[in-house]
C-alpha positions in Angstrom: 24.2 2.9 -2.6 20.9 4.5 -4.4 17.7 2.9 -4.6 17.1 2.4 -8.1 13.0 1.9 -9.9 13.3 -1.3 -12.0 10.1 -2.3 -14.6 9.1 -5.4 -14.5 6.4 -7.4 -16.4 2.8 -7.3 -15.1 2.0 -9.5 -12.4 5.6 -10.5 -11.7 6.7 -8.3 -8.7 6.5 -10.6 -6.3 8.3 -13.2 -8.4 11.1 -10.8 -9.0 11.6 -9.6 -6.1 11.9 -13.2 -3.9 14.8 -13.9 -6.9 16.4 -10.5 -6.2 16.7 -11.5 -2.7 18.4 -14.7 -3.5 21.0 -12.8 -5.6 21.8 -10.6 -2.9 20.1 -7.6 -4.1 18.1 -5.7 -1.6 14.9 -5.2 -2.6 11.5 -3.7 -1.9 8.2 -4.0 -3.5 5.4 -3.0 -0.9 2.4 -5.5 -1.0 -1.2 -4.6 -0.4 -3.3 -7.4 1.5 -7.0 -7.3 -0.2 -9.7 -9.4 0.0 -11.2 -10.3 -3.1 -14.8 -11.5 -3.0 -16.3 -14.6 -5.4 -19.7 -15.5 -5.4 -18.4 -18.7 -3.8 -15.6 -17.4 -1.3 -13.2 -14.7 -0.2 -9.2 -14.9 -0.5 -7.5 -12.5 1.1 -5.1 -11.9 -2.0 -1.4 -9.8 -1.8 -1.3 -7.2 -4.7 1.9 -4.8 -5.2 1.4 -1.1 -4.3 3.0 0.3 -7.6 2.0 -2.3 -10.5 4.8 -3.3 -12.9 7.6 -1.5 -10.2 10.2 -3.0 -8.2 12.8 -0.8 -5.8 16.5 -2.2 -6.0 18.9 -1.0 -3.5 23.0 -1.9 -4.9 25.8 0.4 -6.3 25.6 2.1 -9.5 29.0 -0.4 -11.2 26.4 -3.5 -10.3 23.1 -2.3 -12.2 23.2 -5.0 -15.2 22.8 -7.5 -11.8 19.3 -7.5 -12.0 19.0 -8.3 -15.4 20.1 -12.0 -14.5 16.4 -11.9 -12.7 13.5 -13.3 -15.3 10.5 -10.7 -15.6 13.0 -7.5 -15.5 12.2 -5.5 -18.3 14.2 -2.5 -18.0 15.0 0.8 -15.2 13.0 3.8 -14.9 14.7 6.3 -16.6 14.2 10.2 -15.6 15.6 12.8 -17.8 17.7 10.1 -19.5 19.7 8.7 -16.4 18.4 5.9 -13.4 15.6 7.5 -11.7 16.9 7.2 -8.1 14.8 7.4 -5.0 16.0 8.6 -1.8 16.3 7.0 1.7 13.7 9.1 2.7 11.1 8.3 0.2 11.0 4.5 0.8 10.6 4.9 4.6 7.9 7.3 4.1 6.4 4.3 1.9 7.0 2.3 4.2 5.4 3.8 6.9 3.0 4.8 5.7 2.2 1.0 4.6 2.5 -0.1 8.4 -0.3 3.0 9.0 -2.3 1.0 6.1 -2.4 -2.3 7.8 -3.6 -0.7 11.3 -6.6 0.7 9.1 -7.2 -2.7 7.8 -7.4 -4.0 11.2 -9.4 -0.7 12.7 -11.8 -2.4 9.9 -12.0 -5.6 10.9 -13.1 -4.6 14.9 -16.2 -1.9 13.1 -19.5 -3.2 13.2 -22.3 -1.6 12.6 -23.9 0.2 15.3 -20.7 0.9 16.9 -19.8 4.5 18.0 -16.5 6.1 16.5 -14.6 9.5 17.1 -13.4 11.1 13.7 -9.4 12.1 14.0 -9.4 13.8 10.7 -10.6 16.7 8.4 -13.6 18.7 8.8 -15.3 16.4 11.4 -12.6 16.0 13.5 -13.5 14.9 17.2 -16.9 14.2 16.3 -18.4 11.6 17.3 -20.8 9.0 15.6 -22.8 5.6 15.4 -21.6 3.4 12.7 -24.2 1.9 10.3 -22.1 1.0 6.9 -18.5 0.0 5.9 -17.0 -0.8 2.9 -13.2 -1.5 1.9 -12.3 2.4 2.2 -15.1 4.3 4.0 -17.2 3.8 6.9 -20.8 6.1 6.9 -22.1 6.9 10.1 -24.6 8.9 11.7 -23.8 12.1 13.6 -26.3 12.9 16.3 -25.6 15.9 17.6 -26.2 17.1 13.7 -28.8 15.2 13.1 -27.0 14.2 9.5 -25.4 11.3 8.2 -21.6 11.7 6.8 -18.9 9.5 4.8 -15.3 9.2 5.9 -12.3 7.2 4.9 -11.3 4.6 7.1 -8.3 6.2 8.3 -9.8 9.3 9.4 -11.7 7.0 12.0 -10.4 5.4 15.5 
């Protein structure tokens, strides 16, 4: 069985894939949790990774399945057959989505004023006092430099 890339209309991945799964298909359509901000409230909201893409896992003879599914457009087609993914690529995906959510919740316990020790790139093992995070980075002050630096939340313990 491949893993197939199926097109769907925008905004209905999740729908999709939850009737997918009710047929029997194995599917997988990664999800990013966000928060979105009003000026009244926050929602942490569930947005797909790849926007209008849905991964199908079922046997070549059983493609026209999905079809049955409202909101499926059509496959991704590369060099005129099925693109097909391998095994390998949607594990990576999918690990590297669990590695997402831990930097979502290595977010959630920074504050400013905190210290942190930098795991990644050119300021790896530095350490440095926290005094501004947003969604993706966290700035911080490096004493030992005397400077103050920018670095994407994963690169940060």
């Amino acid at each position: 069985m491949n893993w197939f890339v199926l097109c769907v209309k925008a905004q209905q991945e999740k729908k999709v894939a939850d009737i997918l799964t009710k047929m029997q298909v194995e599917v997988y359509c990664p999800m990013l949790k966000e928060t979105k901000v009003w000026s009244d409230r926050q929602k942490v909201v569930e947005t797909p990774l790849f926007k209008s893409y849905v991964f199908v896992k079922l046997e070549e003879k059983y493609r026209g399945i999905v079809f049955g599914a409202p909101g499926v457009i059509r496959y991704l087609f590369y060099l005129g057959k099925p693109a097909l993914v391998r095994d390998e690529e949607i594990w990576d995906i999918k690990k590297w989505m669990a590695g997402d959510s831990k930097d979502l919740n290595a977010l959630s316990q920074l504050i400013p004023g905190s210290e942190i020790v930098i795991q990644n790139g050119v300021l790896k093992d530095h350490k440095g006092i926290v005094y501004w995070i947003n969604k993706n980075n966290v700035s911080f002050f490096l004493k030992e430099m005397g400077v103050s630096a920018q670095v994407k939340l994963r690169d940060v313990v």
